[in-house]
N, C-alpha and C positions, 0 to 999 in steps of 0.2 A: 214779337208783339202779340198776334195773334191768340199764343199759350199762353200771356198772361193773362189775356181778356176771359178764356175758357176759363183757368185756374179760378180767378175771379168770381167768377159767375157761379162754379160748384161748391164755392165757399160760402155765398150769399145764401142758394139752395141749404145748404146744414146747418146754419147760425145767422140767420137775418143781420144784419148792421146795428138795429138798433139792439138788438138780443146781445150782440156782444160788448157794445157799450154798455150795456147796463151790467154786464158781470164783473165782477172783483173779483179777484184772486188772495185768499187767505195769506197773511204775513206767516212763516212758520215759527212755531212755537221756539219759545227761546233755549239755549243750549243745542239746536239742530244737530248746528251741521258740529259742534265738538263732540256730540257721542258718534256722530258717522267716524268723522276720523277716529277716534278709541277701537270700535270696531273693526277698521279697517288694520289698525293696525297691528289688534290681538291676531286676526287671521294671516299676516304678512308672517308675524311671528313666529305664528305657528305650523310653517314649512317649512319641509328640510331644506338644511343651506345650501346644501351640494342644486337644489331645484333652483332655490331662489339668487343665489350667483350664476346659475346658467341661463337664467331667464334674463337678469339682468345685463350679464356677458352678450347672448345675442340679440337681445333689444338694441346695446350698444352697436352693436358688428351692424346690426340691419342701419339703425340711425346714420353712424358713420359710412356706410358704403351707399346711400340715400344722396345724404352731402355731397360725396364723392364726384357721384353723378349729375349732382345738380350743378355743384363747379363745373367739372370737364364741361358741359352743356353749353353754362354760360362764361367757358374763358373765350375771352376774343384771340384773333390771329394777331402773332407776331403784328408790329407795326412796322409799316413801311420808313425808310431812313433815306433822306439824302444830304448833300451836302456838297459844300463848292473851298478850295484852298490854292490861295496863292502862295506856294512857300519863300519867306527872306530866309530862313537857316535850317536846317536836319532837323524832318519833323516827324513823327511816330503816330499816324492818323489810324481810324478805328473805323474802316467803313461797315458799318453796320453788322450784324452779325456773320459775315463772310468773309472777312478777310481786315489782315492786317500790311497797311503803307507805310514801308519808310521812304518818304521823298526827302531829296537832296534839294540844296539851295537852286531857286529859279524855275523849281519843278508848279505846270500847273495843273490842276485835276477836279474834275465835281465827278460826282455820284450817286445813283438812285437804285436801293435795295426794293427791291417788293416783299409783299409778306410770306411769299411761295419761296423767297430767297435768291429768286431769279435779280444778278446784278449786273451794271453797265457803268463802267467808267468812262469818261472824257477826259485822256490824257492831254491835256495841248502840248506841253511843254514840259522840257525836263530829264530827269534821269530819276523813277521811283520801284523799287523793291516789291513786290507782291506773296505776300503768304496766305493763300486761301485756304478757308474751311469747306466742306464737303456739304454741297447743299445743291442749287437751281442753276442754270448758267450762271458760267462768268466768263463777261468779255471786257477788256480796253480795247476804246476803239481809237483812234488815232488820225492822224489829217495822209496817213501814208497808210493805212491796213488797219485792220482788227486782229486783236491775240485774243482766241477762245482757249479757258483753259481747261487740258485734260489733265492736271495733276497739281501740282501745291503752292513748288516755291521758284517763281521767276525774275526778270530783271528787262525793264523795260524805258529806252533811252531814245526818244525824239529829237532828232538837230537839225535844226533848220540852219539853211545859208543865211549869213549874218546879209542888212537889208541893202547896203551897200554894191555887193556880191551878187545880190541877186537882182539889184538893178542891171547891174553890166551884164550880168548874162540875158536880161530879157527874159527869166523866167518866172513863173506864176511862183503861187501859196506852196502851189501838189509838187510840183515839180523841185521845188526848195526844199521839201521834208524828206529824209529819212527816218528810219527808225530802227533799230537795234535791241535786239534780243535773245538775251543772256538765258539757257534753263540750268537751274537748279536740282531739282528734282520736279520728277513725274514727266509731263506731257504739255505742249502747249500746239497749237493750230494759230499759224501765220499768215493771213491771208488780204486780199485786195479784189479788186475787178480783174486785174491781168491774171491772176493764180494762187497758188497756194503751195505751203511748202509746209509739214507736221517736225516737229522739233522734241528732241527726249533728250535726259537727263544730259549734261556736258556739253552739250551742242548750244550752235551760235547761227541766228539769220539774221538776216536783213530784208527790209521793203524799203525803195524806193517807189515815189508814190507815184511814178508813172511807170514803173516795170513790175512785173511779177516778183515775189518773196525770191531768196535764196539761202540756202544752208552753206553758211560757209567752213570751210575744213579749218581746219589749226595750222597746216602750212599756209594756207593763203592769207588768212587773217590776220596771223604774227606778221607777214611780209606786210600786208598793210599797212598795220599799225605801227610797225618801226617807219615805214614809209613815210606816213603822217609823222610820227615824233619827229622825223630828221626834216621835214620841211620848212627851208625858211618863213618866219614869222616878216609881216610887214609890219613896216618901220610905222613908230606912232605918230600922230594925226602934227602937221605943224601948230606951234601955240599950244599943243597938250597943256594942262596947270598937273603940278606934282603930286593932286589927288588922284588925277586922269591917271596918271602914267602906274600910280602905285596900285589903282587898281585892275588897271590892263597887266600889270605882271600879275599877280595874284590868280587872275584868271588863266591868265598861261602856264603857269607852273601847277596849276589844280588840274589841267587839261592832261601837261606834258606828264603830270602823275599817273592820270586814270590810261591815256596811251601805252604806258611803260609796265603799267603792270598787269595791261593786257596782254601785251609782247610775253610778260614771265609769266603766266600763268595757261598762253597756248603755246611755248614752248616745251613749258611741263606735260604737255599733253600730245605733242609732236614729234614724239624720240621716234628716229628711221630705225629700220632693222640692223644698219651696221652698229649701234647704239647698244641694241638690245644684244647682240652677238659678244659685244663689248661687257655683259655684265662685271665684271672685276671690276672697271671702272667706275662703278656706283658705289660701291662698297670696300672696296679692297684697291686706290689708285696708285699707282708710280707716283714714285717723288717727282720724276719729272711732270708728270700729268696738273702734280696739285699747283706746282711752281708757274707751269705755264696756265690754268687757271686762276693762280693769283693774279698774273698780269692783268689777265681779263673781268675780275671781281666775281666769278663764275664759280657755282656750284651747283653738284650733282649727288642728290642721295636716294637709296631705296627707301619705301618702308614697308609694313605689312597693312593687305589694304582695312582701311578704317573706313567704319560704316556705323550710324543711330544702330542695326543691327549689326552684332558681332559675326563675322563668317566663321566657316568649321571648313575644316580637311576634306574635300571629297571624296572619296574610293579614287577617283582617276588619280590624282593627285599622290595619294597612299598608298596605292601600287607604285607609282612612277619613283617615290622615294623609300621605298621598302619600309615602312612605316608600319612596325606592332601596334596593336590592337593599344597598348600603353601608350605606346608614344603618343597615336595619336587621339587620344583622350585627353594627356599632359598639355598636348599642341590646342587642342580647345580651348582650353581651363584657361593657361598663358594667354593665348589672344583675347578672350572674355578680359581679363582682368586688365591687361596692357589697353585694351580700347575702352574700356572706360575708364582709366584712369586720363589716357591722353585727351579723351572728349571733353573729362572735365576743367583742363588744361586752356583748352582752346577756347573753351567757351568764357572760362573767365578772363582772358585776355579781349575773348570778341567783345563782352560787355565794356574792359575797359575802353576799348578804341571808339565803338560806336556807340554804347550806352543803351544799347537793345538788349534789355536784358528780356523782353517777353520772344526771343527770335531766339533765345540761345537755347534752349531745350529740342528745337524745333529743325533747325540748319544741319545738315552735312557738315563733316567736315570741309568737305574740296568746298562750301558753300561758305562757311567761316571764314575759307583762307581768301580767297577771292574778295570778300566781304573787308577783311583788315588791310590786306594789300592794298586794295582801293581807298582806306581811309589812309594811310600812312604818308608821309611828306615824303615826297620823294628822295628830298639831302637825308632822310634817316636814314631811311631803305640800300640806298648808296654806303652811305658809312657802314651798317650794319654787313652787307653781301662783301666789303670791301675786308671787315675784320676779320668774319668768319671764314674767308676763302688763305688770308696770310696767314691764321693761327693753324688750320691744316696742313699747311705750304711746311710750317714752323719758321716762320717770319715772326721777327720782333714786331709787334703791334704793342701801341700804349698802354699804362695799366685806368683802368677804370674804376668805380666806386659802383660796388653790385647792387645801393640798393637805389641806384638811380642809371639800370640798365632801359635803354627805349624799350617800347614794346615791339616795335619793329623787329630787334634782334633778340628778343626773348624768343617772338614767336619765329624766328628761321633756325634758334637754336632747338625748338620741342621739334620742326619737323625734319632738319635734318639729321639730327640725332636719333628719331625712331626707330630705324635699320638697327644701330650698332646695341642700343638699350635693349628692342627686343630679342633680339639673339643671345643678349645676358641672362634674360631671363626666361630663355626658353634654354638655352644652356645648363641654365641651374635648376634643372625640372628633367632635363631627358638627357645632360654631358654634352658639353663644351664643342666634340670633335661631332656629335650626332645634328648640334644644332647650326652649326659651321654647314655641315654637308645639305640640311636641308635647305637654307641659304644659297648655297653656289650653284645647287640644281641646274635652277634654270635665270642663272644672272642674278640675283637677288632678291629680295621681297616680294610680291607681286604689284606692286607699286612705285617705277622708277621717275625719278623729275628731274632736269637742267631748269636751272634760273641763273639769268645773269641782269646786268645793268651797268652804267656808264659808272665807273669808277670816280669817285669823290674828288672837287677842285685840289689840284696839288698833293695829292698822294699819286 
């Protein structure tokens, strides 16, 4: 205020007030300002062009990188996102720019992104999939622990004791939840007040919410889970109405599902050493072997290991199988080409089963199969492991109409057939008897599974 008052005052000093009222300003003569531009424009003209497109080139370049600046300046931060969902059926939610949920029917969950990206879920309830993007924390936190994640794609399942259950036992909220988790890929941290336990790709914990986390193995877990699947169910309620009952089985058999193909999916992961010793058996069985596997609906196959990334031969490996400098270039090329074709196999089956199709570029395979197993009815699955184990036996099984095969047995035919397909086509790149020998090395593929299941009512 002050400078104005001064400014003021040395203008009154040069030009009194009334001095400048009384002056007029002359109107300019008419045609002014069109001879200025004439002139302006004879001299524009009259520069070389190579001057006057560089001038104009970086007037533009300054103008535009000016702009530039002046956006960045004024863009705001990311906004902050949240959000709350109780799911009634399979839902495919977008928490904010970090990550992508598929939760399952009864799943419940809210959500607060910040703008730094830093995020926190509140799972209560449920069974929901997690694929996170590379940003600020991420944690779900839970009424039984916290999952902080170190890597991408997890599986995360809260069960509480039904309320009944946990009347007779007398126990609290904490004490009724468990929680369960699955990793996918990368890293995740499992944690509570009592402990903590860090969890990588394949691996499986648990937190009960009044004990410290635990990792549990593939033997203990399958003994579990078959444990649970064989546990009598109690009888339903007296007076049930045939709504009640129709949807107490529904619920049982989605349960005895997700059980069962837990069991097949750590048993693929649980081969003992006399197993592994056993290679033939993967790849090359006795008649007797497939026969008394049919009895059991039981199969076992190699394959070569599949990865988003294709693997290669390594020196240890190409010593150990006397492998030319050809071979194992041909042995690259073949597995490049064999794992993406199979990836894109699987992934179109994942989209038919779950209808994730933003999850299908993104998933493992071991994550896919896991992912469809778990979606599949279990009577498929059944039939499916029951056909394909008779048709190796060479048992007459029924004939079928191929263009209404389930997906269940599509996808046990891509992966128990990997073994034998790739060895064809590694055969037909480096000879039949070279690709054989690379094969029996060491038992088969670097990749062997057992899966079985309760054989179909009446077969």
């Amino acid at each position: 205020m002050a400078n104005e008052e001064d400014d003021k005052l040395h203008a009154d000093k040069l030009l009194p007030p009334a001095a400048r009222e009384a002056f007029a300003a002359d109107e300019p003569p008419a045609g002014f300002a069109e001879r200025v531009a004439a002139v302006w424009g004879k001299e524009q003209a009259a520069r070389p062009p190579r001057r006057r497109g560089l001038s104009i080139a970086i007037g533009a370049l300054t103008l535009a990188a000016a702009a530039a600046m002046l956006f960045w300046l004024r863009l705001p931060p990311p906004p902050a996102s949240s959000g709350e969902r109780d799911v009634a059926q399979r839902s495919t939610l977008e928490l904010g720019r970090r990550a992508i949920a598929v939760a399952e029917s009864g799943a419940a969950l809210s959500w607060k992104v910040a703008p730094d990206g830093a995020a926190r879920v509140e799972q209560r309830a449920g069974d929901v999939f997690y694929r996170v993007e590379k940003g600020g924390p991420f944690v779900v936190s839970t009424a039984a622990g916290d999952v902080t994640v170190l890597g991408t794609c997890f599986r995360v399942e809260v069960r509480a004791m039904d309320r009944k259950a946990m009347m007779a036992a007398g126990a609290g909220a904490l004490a009724a939840t468990t929680i369960l988790v699955s990793v996918y890929e990368g890293r995740v941290l499992l944690a509570n007040e009592h402990g903590r336990v860090e969890l990588a790709a394949g691996e499986r914990g648990s937190a009960p919410g009044v004990s410290a986390p635990s990792r549990a193995s593939a033997t203990d877990a399958a003994k579990k889970a078959a444990a649970l699947a064989a546990t009598p169910l109690p009888p339903p309620a007296a007076g049930a109405t045939r709504e009640e009952l129709l949807k107490r089985d529904a619920e049982q058999r989605d349960e005895l599902a997700k059980l069962r193909s837990q069991v097949a999916a750590l048993e693929a992961s649980a081969i003992g050493p006399s197993d592994r010793k056993q290679g033939d058996s993967f790849f090359n069985p006795s008649k007797d072997e497939l026969l008394q596997m049919a009895k059991e609906c039981k199969l076992k196959w190699d394959s070569p290991s599949l990865s988003l990334t294709p693997e290669t031969m390594s020196d240890k490996d190409a010593t150990a199988l006397g492998a030319s400098d050809e071979e194992r270039r041909q042995y690259n090329k073949v597995l490049a080409d064999f794992n993406a074709k199979t990836l894109a196999s699987l992934r179109a089956l994942y989209v038919e089963v779950t209808g994730d199709k933003a999850g299908a570029d993104t998933l493992t395979p071991q994550a896919m199969e896991t992912e469809i197993r778990s979606k599949v009815p279990d009577t498929t699955m059944q039939e499916a492991m029951w056909r394909l184990s008779h048709e190796r036996a060479g048992l007459p099984v029924p004939p079928e109409d191929p263009r209404n095969i389930p997906a269940a047995e599509r996808f046990l035919r891509i992966a128990t057939g990997t073994g034998d397909e790739f060895e064809r086509e590694l055969g037909a790149a480096i000879g039949p008897d070279r690709a054989r020998a690379f094969r029996s090395e060491h038992g088969g593929w670097g990749s062997r599974s057992v899966s079985s299941s309760d054989c179909p009512p009446g077969r």
